[in-house]
C-alpha positions in Angstrom: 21.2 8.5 42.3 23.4 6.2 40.0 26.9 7.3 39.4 27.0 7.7 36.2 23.5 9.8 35.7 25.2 11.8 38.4 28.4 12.6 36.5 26.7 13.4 33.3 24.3 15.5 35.6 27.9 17.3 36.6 29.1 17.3 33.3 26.8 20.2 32.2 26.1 21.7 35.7 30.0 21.8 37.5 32.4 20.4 34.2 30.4 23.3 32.1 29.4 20.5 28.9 26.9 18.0 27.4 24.8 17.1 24.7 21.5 15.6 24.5 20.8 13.5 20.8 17.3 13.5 20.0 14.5 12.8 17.3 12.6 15.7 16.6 10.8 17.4 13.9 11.8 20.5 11.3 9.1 21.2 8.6 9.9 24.2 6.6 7.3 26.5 5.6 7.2 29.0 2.3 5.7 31.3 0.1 4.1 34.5 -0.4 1.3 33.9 1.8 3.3 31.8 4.4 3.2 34.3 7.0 -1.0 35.2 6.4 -1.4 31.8 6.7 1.0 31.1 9.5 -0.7 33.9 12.1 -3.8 32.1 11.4 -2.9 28.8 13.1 -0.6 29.6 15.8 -0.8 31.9 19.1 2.4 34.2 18.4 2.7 37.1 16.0 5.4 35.6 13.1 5.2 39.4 11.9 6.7 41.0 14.2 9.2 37.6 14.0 13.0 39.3 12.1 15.3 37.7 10.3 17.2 34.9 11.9 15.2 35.2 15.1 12.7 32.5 16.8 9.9 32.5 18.7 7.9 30.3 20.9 4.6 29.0 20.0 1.6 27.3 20.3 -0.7 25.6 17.4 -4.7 25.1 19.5 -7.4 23.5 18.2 -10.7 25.6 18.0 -11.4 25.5 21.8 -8.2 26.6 22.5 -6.4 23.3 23.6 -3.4 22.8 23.2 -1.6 20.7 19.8 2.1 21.5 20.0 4.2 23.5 21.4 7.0 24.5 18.1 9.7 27.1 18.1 9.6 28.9 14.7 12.1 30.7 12.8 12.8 33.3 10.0 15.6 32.4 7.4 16.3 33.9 4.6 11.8 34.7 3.6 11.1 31.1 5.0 10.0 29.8 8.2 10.9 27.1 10.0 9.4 24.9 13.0 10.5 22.8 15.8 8.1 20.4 17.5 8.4 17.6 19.7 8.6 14.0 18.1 5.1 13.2 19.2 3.7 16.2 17.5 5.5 16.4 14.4 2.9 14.8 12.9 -0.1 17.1 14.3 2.0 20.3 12.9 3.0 18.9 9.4 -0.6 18.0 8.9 -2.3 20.9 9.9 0.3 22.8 8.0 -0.4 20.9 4.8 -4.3 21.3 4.6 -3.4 25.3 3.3 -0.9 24.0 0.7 -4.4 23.9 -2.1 -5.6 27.4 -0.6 -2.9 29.7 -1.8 0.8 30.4 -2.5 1.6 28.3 0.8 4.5 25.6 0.2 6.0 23.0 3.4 8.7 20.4 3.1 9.0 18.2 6.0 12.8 18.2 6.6 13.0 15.9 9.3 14.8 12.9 8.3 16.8 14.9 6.8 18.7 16.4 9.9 20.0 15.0 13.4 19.2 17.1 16.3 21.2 18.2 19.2 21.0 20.0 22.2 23.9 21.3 23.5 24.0 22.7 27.5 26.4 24.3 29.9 29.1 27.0 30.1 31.9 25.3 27.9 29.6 26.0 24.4 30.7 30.0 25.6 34.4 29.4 25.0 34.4 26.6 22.6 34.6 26.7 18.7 31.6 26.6 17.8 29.7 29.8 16.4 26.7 30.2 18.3 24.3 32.9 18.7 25.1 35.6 20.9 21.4 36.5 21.9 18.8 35.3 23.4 16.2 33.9 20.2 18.9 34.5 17.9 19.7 31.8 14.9 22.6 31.4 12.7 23.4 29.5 9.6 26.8 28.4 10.2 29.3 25.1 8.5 30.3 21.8 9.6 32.5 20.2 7.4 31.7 22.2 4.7 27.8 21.2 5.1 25.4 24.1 6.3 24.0 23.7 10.4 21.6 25.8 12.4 22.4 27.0 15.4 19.4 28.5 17.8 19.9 30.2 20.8 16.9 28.8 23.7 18.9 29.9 26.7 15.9 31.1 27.9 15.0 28.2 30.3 17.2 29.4 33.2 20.4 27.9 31.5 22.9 28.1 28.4 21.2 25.9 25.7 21.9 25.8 21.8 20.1 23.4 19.6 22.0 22.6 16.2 20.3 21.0 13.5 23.3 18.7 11.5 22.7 17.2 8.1 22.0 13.0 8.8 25.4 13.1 6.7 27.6 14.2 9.2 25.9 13.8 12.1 28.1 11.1 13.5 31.2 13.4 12.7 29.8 16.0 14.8 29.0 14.3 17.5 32.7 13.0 17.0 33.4 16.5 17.5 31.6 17.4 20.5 33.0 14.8 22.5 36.5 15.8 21.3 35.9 19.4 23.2 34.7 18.0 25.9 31.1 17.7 26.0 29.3 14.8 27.6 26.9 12.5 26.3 23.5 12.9 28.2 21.0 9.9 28.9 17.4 10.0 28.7 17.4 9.9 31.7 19.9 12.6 33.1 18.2 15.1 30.4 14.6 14.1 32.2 16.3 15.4 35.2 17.5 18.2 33.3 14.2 19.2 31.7 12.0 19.7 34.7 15.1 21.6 36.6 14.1 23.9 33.4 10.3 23.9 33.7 9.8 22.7 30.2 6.6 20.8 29.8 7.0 17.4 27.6 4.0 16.7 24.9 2.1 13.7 26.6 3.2 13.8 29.9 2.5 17.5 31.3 0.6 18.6 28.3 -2.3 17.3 26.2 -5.1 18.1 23.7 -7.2 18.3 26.7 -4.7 21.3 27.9 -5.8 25.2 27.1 -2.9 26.8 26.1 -2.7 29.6 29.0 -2.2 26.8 31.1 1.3 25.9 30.3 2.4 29.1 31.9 4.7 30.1 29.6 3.2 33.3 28.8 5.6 34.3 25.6 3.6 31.2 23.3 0.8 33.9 23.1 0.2 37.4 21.3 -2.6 39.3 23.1 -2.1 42.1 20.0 -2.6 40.0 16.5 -5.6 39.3 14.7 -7.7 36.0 14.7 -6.7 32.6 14.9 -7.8 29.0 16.0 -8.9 29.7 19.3 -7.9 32.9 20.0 -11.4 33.7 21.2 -11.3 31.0 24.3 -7.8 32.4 25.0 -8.3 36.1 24.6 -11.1 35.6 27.1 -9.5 34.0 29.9 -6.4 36.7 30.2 -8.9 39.5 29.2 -11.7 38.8 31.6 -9.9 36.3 34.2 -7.6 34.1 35.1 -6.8 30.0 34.4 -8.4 27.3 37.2 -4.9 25.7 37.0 -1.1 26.6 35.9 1.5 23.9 35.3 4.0 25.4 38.0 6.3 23.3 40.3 6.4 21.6 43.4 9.6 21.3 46.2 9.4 18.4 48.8 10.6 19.0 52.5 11.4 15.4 53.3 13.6 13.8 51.3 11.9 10.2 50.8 9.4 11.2 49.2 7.3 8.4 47.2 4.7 10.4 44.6 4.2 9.7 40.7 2.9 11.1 37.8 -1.1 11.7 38.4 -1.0 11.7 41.9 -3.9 14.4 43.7 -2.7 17.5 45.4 -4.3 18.6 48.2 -4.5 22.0 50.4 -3.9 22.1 54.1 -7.9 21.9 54.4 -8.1 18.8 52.5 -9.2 20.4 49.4 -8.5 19.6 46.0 -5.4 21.6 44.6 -4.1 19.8 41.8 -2.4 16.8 40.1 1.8 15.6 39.7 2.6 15.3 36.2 6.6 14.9 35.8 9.0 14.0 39.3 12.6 13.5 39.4 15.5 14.2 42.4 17.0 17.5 41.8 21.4 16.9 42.6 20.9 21.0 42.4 18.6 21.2 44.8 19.4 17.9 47.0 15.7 16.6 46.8 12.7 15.4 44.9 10.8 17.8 42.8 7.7 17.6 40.6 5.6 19.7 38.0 2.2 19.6 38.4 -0.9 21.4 37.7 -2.1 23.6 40.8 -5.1 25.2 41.2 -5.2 29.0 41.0 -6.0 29.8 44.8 -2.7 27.7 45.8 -0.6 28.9 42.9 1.5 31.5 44.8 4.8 30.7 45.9 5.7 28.9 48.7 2.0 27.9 49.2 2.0 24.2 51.1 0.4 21.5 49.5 -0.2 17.8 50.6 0.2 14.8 48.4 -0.4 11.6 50.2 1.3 12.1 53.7 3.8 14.6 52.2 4.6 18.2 52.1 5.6 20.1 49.3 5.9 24.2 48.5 4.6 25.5 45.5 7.4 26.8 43.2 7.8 29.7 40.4 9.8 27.8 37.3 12.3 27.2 36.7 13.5 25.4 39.4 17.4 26.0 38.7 18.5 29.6 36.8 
């Protein structure tokens, strides 16, 4: 592993600090019929969502597959989502077909905010206000300019995402590395990302993904009325189970050589699954992968083969 991927690595693991700049999308979503609307496109209940709170969701097409993954949040009557770069565009459109159907208003603020994640212990003890629980968000200042600050430190580690005006977002940034915080690479917050489980749009999800799939079992209310493939994926946690979970994978031998797509087979020789996302774990001191595994392998520490090599099936996240 390079040096320096390996000291920003340690900068949020061991030195407690980093941030991670990144393009992402925030569409805001209003009006009297929002949340009617709202619980009929997406898998969570934004009912029972309070008042400067977020939840995980899911937006699926009619047979259940999977669009985006957003987090959505309450502020002050309006609603707010998160998505992926790559699906920005998916969400703000299928949001803006209800605009002509009632009192239903979005506002794509995207280019209008820079997006940060922030990671490690340091953010505890440092000055900036942060939310104190988990799926909490704030409206707090910078430089007299208005931020959000959301609590997602429910991926096995402290993380904070604050959305900063474009205006100052250089400033803050100025700020961050003033306290102490590193700058993360693409490529040390890869390494980060599957540590946490979190499945990237395009890579270890898909249209062709149902939603239970993704494993992340919160996305989805069993209890709230219809919406866009609710039917599919009432039926498969009502009356069975998934064929395949994304879950992850822990080599034995260190060399490993696997890659996105390659086949995962059982002990027997049967088909068990396919590698989506790999990386080498400094944490754990070898390679590990997600990957889709077939239900009858999915318990953990099941052995799998891929190619000539051994891996154990693993509950995510891979680091708390």
């Amino acid at each position: 592993m390079k040096a320096n991927l390996l000291n920003e690595y340690q900068a949020v693991r061991e030195n407690g600090g980093g941030f991670y700049e990144q393009k992402r999308g925030l569409i805001e979503v209003s009006g009297a019929e929002a949340e009617m609307f709202l619980n009929g496109l997406i898998t969570n209940d934004v009912k029972k969502l309070a008042e400067n709170s977020s939840m995980l969701a899911a937006f699926p097409n009619a047979q259940g597959r999977l669009l985006a993954v957003v987090r959505v949040w309450r502020k002050n009557g309006k609603f707010y989502f998160d998505t992926e770069e790559k699906t920005h565009e998916t969400v703000l459109k299928n949001l803006q077909r209800f605009t002509l159907a009632g009192n239903f208003f979005v506002n794509d603020l995207s280019d209008k905010f820079a997006f940060f994640s922030i990671r490690g212990k340091r953010i505890l003890n440092s000055k900036f206000q942060i939310p104190n629980s988990r799926n909490e968000t704030i409206e707090t200042e910078f430089k007299s300019e208005k931020i959000t600050v959301l609590n997602n430190s429910n991926l096995g580690e402290n993380e904070f995402y604050f959305y900063v005006p474009k205006t100052q977002a250089e400033n803050f940034k100025k700020e961050l590395q003033k306290a102490g915080f590193a700058a993360i690479s693409d490529q040390t917050f890869e390494i980060l990302r599957i540590e946490a489980g979190l499945p990237l749009y395009g890579i270890d999800v898909d249209e062709t993904t149902i939603v239970p799939e993704i494993g992340l079992t919160e996305l989805i209310s069993y209890n709230k009325g219809c919406y866009i493939g609710q039917e599919i994926i009432a039926r498969i946690h009502f009356r069975g189970h998934v064929a395949k979970k994304l879950t992850g994978l822990v080599f034995e031998n260190e060399i490993v050589e696997i890659n996105p797509g390659d086949e995962l087979k059982s002990m027997e020789g049967k088909n068990a699954g396919r590698v989506t996302s790999v990386t080498f774990s400094p944490k754990l001191s070898g390679k590990i992968a997600l990957a889709y595994v077939r239900y009858d392998y999915l318990a953990e520490g099941t052995e799998v083969k891929i190619k000539d090599f051994t891996a154990h099936v693993k509950d995510l996240p891979f680091v708390r």
